[in-house]
N, C-alpha and C positions, 0 to 999 in steps of 0.2 A: 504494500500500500504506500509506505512510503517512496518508494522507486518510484512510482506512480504520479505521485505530489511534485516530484523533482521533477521528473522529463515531463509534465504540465507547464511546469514553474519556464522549463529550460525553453521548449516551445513559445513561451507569451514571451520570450525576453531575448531571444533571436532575432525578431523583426525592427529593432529600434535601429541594426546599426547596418549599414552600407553592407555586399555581398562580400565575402572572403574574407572580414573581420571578425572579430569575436568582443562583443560588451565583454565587461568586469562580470556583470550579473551571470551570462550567459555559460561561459567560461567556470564562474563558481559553479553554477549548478550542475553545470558537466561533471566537474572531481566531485564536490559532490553525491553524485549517485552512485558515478565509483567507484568512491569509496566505501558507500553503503553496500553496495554490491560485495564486495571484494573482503566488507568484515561482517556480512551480513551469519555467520558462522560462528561466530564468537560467540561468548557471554555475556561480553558487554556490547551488543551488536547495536541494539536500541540506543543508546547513551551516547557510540560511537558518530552513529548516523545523524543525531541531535544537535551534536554540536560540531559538525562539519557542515551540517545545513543551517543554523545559526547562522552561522559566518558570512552568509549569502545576503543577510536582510539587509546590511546597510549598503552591498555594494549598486553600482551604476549601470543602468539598463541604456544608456548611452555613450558614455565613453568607450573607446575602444581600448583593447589591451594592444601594446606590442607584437607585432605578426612572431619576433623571433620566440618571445615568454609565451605566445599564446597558444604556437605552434606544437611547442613541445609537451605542453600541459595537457593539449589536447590528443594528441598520440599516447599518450600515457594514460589518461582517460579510458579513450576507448580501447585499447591494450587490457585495459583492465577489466572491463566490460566484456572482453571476451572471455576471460579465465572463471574458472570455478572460486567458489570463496574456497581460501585456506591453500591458492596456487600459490607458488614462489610470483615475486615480481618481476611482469615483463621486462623485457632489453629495452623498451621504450621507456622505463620507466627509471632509469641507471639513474641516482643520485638526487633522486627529485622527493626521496620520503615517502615512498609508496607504502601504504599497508602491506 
C-alpha cells in the first residue's frame, strides 16, 4: 500500500518539470519507494519506509535536480526496484548508501 502512495505521489510530481529532468520531489519519491521496496523484509520495514518518505514533504515539485546527481540516483532506484528485498546492492548503486 505504501508503494502505492509513492509511485501516486511520484506520478502527480513528474509533470511540473520540463522532459529528461527530474524535480527534487520527483527524484525523492523514486528512492523512496526503493527503498521501501528493497527493506520492505525487515523488521523495521514500516519505520524504515516512514521516514524515507518523510523526507519527501518539504522537497520541490519544480526545481530541477542536476542531470549528473539525478542520473545516478535514479539508476540506482530502479536497480533496486528490480531486486528482491534482502538482495545485495546493485552495481548501480556503488557508494551511494543503498539499503
Amino acid at each position: 500500500m505504501v508503494l502505492g502512495i509513492v509511485a501516486a505521489a511520484w506520478l502527480s510530481s513528474s509533470v511540473s518539470v520540463k522532459p529528461e529532468t527530474y524535480s527534487e520531489r520527483w527524484l525523492c519519491d523514486l528512492w523512496a519507494g526503493a527503498v521501501c521496496h528493497a527493506t520492505s523484509c525487515k523488521p523495521d520495514a514500516k519505520e524504515r519506509c516512514q521516514a524515507v518518505s518523510k523526507a519527501c514533504k518539504d522537497t520541490s515539485r519544480k526545481d530541477a535536480v542536476s542531470p549528473s546527481n539525478a542520473d545516478k540516483k535514479a539508476a540506482c532506484a530502479r536497480a533496486l526496484l528490480k531486486n528482491s528485498c534482502g538482495d545485495a546492492s546493485p552495481a548501480e548503486c556503488s557508494g551511494m548508501g543503498a539499503p
